[in-house]
C-alpha positions in Angstrom: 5.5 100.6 89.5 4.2 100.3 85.9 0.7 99.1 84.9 1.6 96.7 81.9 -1.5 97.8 79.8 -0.8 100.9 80.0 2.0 99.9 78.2 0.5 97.8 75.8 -1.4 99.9 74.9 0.8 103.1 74.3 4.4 101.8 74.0 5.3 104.4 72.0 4.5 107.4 74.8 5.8 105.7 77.4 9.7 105.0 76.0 8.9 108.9 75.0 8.4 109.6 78.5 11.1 107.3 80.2 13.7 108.8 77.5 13.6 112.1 79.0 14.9 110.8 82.0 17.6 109.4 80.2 16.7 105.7 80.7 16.4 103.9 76.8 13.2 102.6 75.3 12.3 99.6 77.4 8.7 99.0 76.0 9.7 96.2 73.9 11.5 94.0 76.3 8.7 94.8 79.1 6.0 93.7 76.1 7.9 90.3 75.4 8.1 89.6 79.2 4.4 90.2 79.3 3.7 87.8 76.4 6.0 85.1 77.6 3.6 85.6 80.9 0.4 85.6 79.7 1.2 82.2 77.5 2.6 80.8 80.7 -1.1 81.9 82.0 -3.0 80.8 79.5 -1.2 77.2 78.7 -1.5 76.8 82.9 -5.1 77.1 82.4 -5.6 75.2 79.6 -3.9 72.6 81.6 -6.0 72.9 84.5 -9.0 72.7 82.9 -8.2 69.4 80.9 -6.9 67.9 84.5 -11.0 69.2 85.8 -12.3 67.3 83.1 -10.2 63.9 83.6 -11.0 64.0 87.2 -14.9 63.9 86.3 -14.8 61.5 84.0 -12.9 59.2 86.8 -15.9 59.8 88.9 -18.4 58.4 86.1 -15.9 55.3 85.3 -16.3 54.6 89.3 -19.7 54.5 89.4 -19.8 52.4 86.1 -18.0 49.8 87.5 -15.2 50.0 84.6 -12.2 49.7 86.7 -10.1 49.6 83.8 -11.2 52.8 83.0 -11.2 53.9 86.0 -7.6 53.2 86.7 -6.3 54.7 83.7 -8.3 57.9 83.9 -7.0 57.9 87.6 -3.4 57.8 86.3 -4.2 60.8 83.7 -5.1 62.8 86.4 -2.4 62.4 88.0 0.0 63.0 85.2 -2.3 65.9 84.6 -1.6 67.2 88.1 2.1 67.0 87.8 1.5 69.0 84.3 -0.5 71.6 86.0 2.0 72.3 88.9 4.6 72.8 86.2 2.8 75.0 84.2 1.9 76.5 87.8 5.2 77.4 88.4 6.3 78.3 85.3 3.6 81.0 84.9 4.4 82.2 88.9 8.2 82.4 87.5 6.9 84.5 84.7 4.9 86.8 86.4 7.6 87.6 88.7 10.2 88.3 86.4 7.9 91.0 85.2 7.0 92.6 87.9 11.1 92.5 89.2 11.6 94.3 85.7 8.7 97.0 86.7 9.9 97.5 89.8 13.1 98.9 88.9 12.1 101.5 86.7 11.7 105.0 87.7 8.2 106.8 87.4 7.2 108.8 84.1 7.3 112.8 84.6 4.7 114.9 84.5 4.2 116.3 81.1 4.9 120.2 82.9 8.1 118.6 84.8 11.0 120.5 82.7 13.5 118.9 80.7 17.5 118.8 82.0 20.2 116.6 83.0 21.0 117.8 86.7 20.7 120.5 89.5 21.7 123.5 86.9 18.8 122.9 84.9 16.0 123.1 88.1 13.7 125.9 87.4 12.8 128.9 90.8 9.3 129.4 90.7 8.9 130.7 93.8 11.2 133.2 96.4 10.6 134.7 99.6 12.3 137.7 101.5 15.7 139.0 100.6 18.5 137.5 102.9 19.6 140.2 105.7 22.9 142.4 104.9 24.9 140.6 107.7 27.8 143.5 108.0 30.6 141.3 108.8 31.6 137.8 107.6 29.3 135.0 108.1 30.1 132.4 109.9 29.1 128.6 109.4 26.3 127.1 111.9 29.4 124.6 113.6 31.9 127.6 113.3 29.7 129.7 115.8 30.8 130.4 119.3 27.8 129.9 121.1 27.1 126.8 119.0 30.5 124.6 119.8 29.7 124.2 123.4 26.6 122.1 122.5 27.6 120.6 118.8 29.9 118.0 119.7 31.0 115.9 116.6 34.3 114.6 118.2 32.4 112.7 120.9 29.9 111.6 118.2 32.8 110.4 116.2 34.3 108.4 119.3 30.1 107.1 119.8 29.9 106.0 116.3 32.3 107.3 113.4 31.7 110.1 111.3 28.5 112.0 110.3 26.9 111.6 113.5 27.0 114.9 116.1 25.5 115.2 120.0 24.0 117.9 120.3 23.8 119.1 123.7 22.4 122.3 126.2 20.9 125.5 124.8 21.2 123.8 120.9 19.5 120.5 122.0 16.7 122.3 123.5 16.3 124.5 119.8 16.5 121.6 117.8 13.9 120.2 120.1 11.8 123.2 120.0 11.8 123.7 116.3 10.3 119.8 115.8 8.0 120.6 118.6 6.8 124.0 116.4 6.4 122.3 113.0 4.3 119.5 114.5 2.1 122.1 116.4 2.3 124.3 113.1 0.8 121.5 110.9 -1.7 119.9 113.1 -3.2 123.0 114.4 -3.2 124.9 110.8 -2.6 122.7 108.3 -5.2 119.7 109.6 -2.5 117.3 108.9 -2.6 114.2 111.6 -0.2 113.9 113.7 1.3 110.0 113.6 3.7 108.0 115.4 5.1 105.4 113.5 7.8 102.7 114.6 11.6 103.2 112.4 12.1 99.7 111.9 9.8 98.2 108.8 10.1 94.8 106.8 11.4 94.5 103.6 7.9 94.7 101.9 7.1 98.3 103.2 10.7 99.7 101.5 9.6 97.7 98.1 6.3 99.6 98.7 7.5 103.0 98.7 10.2 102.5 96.4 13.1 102.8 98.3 13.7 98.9 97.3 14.8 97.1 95.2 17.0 99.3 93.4 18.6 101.8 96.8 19.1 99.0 99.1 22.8 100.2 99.6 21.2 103.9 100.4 19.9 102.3 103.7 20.6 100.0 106.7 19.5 96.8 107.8 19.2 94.7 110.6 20.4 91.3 111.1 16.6 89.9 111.6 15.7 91.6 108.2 14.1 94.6 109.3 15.0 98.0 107.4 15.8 101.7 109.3 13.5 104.2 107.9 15.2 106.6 105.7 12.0 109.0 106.4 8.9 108.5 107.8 7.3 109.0 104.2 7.9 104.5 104.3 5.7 103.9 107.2 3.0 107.0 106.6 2.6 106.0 103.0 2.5 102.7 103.8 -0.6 103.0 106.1 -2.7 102.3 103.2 -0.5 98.7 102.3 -2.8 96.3 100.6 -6.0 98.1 101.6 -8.9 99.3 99.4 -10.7 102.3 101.0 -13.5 103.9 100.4 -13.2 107.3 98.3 -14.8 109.4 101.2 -11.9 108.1 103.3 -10.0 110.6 101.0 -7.6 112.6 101.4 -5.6 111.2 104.4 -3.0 113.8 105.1 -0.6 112.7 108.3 2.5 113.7 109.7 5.2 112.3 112.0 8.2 113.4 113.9 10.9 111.0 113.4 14.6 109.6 113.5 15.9 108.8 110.3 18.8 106.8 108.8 20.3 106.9 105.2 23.6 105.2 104.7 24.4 108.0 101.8 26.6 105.7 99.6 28.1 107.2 97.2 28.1 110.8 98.5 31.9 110.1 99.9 33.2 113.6 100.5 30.3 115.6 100.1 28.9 117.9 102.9 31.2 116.3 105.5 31.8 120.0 107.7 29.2 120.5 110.3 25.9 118.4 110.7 24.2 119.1 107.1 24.8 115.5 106.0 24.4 112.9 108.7 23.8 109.2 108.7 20.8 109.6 111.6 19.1 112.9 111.5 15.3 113.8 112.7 12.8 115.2 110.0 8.9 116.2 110.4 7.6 114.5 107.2 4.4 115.1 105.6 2.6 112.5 103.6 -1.0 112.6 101.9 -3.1 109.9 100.2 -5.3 111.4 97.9 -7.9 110.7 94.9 -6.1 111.0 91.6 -8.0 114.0 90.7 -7.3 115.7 93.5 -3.2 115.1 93.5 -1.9 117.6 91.5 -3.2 120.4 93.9 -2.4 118.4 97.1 1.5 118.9 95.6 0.8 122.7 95.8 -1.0 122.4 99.5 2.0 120.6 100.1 4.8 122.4 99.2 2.7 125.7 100.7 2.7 123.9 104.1 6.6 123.4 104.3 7.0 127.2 103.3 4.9 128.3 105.6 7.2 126.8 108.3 10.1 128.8 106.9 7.9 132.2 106.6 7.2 131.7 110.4 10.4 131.3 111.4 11.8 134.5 109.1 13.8 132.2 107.0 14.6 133.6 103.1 13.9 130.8 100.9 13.4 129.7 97.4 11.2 127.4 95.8 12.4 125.1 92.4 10.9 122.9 90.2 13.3 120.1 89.2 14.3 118.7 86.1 13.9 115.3 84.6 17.4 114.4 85.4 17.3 115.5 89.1 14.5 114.2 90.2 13.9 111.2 92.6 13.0 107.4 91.8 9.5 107.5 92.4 8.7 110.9 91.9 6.7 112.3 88.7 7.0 116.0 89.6 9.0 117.8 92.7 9.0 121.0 94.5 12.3 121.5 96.2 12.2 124.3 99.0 16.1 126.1 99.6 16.8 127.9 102.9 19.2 130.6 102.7 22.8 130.1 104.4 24.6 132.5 104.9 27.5 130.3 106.1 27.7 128.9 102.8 26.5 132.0 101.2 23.9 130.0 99.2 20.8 128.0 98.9 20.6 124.9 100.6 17.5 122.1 100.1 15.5 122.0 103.4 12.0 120.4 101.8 11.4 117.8 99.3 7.7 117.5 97.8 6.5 115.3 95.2 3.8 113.7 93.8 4.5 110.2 92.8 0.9 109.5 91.1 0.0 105.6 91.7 3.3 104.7 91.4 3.5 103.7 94.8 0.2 102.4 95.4 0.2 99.7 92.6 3.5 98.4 94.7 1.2 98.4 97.8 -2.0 97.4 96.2 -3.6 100.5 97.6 -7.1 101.4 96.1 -10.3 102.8 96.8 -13.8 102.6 95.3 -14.9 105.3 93.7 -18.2 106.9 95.2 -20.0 106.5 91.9 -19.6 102.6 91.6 -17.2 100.3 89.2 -13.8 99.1 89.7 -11.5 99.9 92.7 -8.6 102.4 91.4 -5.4 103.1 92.6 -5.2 105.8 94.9 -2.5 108.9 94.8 0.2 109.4 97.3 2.9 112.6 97.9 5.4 113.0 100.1 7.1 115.8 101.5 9.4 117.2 104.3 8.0 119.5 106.6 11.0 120.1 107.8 14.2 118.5 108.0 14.7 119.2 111.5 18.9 119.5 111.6 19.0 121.7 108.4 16.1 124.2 109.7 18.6 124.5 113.1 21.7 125.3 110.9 19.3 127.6 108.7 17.7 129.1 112.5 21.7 129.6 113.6 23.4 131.0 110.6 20.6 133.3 109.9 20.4 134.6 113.1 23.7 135.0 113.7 25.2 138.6 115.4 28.9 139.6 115.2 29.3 139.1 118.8 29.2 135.1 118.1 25.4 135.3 119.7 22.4 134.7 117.4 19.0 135.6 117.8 16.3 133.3 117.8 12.9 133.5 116.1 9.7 134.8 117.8 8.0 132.2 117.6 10.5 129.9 119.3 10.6 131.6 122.5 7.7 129.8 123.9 9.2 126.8 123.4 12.1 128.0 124.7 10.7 129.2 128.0 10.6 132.6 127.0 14.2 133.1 125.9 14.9 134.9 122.9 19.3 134.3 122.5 21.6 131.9 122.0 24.9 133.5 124.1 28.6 133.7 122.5 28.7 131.3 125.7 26.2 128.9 124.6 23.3 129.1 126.8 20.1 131.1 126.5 19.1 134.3 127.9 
């Protein structure tokens, strides 16, 4: 969300900035909200104190003895009551239509954050290793021999309708195993803390993050009100919900193993073959809360600790920034990380990091006080996948794949795979 003096105070550089995300010059009507606010405020006030003053002067006609005057200053307080209530209300209705107006609109880019209307227009700035010559036509992760035994989307279908897969044997136990690995990976050398967090949250913690008002249709809720995560970024994040820390209690960088659930409306007919686009998936999601200074080069810690995971595990990857027009709600600059499949014979996303500034914290109320004294500020919170569990096994299968149907797993998944290094044409490990 939008602080409204920052706005009043440079109108013009902020329909600049919301224009190159496409959205027109809002500035104006935000401005005359504000005023029609701030009189509602003000006249509220004026109100109140005029209904302080009768009720003195009611006091001093009491101890007078004047119960003429008494009475009718009694009455005027009364009438004076009713006024204030109104005016109350009126200024309460005020303030909330602004805010509702705030709340929908995206966050500003980052001045570095390159100009363009979609995908086409994301800029690499990073690549790693050269994807292996494969000698014989690749093969997509649910296409593999060894991987139909224990990818079971029929069944799922039967469970629950489509976009939902059991996974079962030797490919449960490497999905399992690659979570396992980026939690150890991240905790043990990236100091992040590890953090269990429930997946249902009220309606407040989605408005928090972002995810609400506007993307309520992206997402699913219960009949009691409660919301399904769509990532764990809504409950980490949200940690700091209507707190005010103290600046040495910066940074706060956690992570969480979770399920997850996205609706994806309007994506009909995208991604539908194999399990790259589900409706419940699992995802190891890194979020940090840091001081504003500091936020800019937590995005590049970040983004480094989600590529390490793919480095480990031998997986060619490339790293883009993304343009105005592609990137997410709340996001003012992101690092997209693409695995290599050679199923698809292209880049696919695996890792979304942004920095979202104090967008999200003045939804939450989230502040600290600074070290040096004043005023609480908002604090700085990023998000970022670390990975996205399902698409890191299709990335682990296709790239390992051998010609015999059997793929070869990475080294450092056989511990967690007590010691075995294949996944069979069969479907088991050896």
């Amino acid at each position: 969300m939008h602080d409204i003096r920052m706005i009043r105070d440079n109108p013009a550089a902020f329909d600049a900035a919301l224009s190159r995300r496409g959205v027109d010059a809002l500035s104006s009507e935000l401005l005359a909200l504000d005023e029609t606010r701030r009189a509602a405020i003000q006249t509220a006030e004026a109100a109140q104190a005029e209904q302080n003053k009768a009720a003195k002067s009611v006091g001093a006609a009491k101890a007078s003895g004047d119960e003429a005057e008494f009475e009718r200053l009694r009455a005027l307080v009364a009438e004076k009551k009713a006024q204030v209530a109104a005016m109350q209300a009126e200024a309460k209705a005020a303030d909330e239509a602004l805010q509702a107006r705030l709340m929908d609109i995206p966050n500003l880019p980052h001045d570095d954050v390159p100009d363009g209307a979609d995908e086409d227009d994301n800029v690499e700035i990073h690549r790693w290793s050269t994807p292996r010559e494969l000698g014989f036509t690749p093969k997509e992760h649910y296409e593999l021999p060894g991987v139909v035994p224990g990818m079971d989307f029929e069944t799922a279908a039967k469970l629950s309708g489509s976009r939902f897969v059991v996974l079962s044997g030797a490919v449960a136990r490497i999905h399992r195993a690659l979570a396992q690995f980026m939690i150890d990976t991240h905790v043990d050398q990236n100091g992040l803390t590890e953090t269990w967090t429930p997946v249902l949250v009220r309606e407040e913690m989605m408005l928090g993050t972002g995810q609400l008002p506007k993307f309520g249709e992206d997402s699913y809720q219960t009949t009691n009100g409660w919301w399904l995560i769509p990532t764990s970024e809504v409950t980490l994040t949200n940690i700091v919900h209507g707190m005010t820390v103290e600046e040495g209690y910066l940074p706060r960088r956690y992570v969480a193993h979770s399920q997850c659930f996205r609706s994806e409306a309007g994506s009909a007919g995208r991604d539908t073959a194999g399990m790259l686009r589900q409706h419940q998936f699992e995802k190891v999601e890194m979020v940090s809360v840091t001081h504003p200074d500091h936020s800019r080069a937590e995005l590049d810690r970040m983004t480094g600790c989600a590529q390490g995971i793919l480095e480990a595990l031998g997986l060619p990857y490339r790293t883009v920034v993304l343009c105005v027009g592609d990137m997410g709600f709340g996001a003012r600059r992101t690092h997209d990380i693409e695995v290599w499949l050679p199923g698809q014979n292209t880049y696919r996303e695996i890792s979304s990091c942004s920095i979202c500034g104090d967008f999200q914290s003045r939804r939450m109320n989230a502040r600290f006080k600074p070290a040096a004294g004043g005023k609480p500020e908002f604090l700085h919170t990023l998000n970022g996948s670390g990975l996205a569990v399902g698409r890191c096994l299709i990335a682990v299968l296709e790239n390992g794949q051998q010609e015999d149907g059997s793929v070869n797993l990475p080294e450092l998944l056989h511990p967690y795979l007590g010691g075995k290094t294949t996944l069979t044409a069969d479907g088991a490990l050896a």
